[in-house]
Each structure stands twice: as structure tokens, then as C-alpha cells.
C-alpha positions in Angstrom: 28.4 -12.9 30.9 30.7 -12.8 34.0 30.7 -16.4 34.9 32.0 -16.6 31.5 35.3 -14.7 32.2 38.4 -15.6 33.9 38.6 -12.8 35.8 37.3 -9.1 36.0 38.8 -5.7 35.7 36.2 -2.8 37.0 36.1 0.6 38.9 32.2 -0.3 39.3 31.5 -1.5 42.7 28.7 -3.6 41.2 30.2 -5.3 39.2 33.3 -6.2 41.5 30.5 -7.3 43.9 28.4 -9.2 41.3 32.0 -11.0 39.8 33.2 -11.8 43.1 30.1 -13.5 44.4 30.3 -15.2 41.3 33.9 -16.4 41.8 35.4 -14.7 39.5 38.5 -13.6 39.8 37.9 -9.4 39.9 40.8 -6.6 40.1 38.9 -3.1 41.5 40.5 0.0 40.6 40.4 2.5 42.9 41.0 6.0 41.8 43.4 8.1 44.3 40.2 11.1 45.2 38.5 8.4 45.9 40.4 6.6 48.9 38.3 6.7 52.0 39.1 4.6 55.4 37.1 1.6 54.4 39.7 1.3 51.8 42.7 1.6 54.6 44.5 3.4 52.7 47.2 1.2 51.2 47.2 -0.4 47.9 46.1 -4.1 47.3 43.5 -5.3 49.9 41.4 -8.3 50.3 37.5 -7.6 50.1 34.5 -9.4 51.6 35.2 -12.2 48.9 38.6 -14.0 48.4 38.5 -13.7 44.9 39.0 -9.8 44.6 42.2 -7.5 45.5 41.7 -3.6 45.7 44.4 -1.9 43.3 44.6 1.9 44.6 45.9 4.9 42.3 49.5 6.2 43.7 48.8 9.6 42.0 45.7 11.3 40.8 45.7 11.0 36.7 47.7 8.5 36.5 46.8 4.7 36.4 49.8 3.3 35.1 51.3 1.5 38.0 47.5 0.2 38.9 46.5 -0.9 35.9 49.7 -2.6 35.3 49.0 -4.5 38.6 45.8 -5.2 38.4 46.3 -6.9 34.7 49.3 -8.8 36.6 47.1 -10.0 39.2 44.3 -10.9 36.5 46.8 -13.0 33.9 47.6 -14.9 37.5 44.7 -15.8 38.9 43.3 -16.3 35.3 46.5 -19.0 34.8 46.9 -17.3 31.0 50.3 -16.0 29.4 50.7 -12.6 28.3 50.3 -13.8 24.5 49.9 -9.4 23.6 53.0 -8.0 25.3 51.3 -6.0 27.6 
């Protein structure tokens, strides 16, 4: 089912891995409690595979500015319009 998308929105590291060694484009959000070093501690960052960006919670509880970002980044890479006026 995920090499049947145009790209991926997740806070499962699975499936970011799985969609991303798939090529599919994959926005991972990362909630704020959660930020350890491997993350480095700043928002969007490239993982093992091009094809995913890291989108890191400014403030625990709310996702707005994350989730906001991450569907940016997944309307781009997914070379759609935002036909629902997100």
C-alpha cells in the first residue's frame, strides 16, 4: 500500500523506514518529549534516506506548526495542489 502513495505522514518509525526505503516521499513527526540527540535537536532533518525530513514539535501539545509543515513538505514533494484549503 505505500508504494502506492505519493508520500507518507507518520510518527511510526516503521513505517517512515519502510516508506523511505520504498522511495516514498515520508514526513516523520517528532513529538517535543521525545527529542533525543540522534534527532540533534532542531527541527527538519535529513534521515538515512533522502526521501524523508524530520518535523520536530516546538511545544509539547501542540502540533500545529509541525503538522502544518510536514503537510507543506508532503503537497511538494508529492507535486499536488492544495485542492482542500488546508
Amino acid at each position: 500500500m505505500i508504494s502506492c502513495d505519493d508520500a507518507v505522514i507518520t510518527v511510526d518509525r516503521a513505517v517512515a523506514h519502510f516508506a523511505a526505503a520504498l522511495g516514498v516521499p515520508v514526513a516523520v513527526l517528532i513529538p517535543a518529549a521525545q527529542t533525543q540527540f540522534r534527532w540533534k535537536h532542531s527541527g527538519m532533518k535529513q534521515l538515512l534516506f533522502p526521501s524523508a525530513k524530520l518535523f520536530i514539535q516546538n511545544k509539547p501539545g501542540d502540533w500545529t506548526e509541525s503538522v502544518d509543515a510536514a503537510w507543506c513538505y508532503t503537497l511538494e514533494v508529492a507535486g499536488t495542489n492544495n485542492s482542500m484549503g488546508l
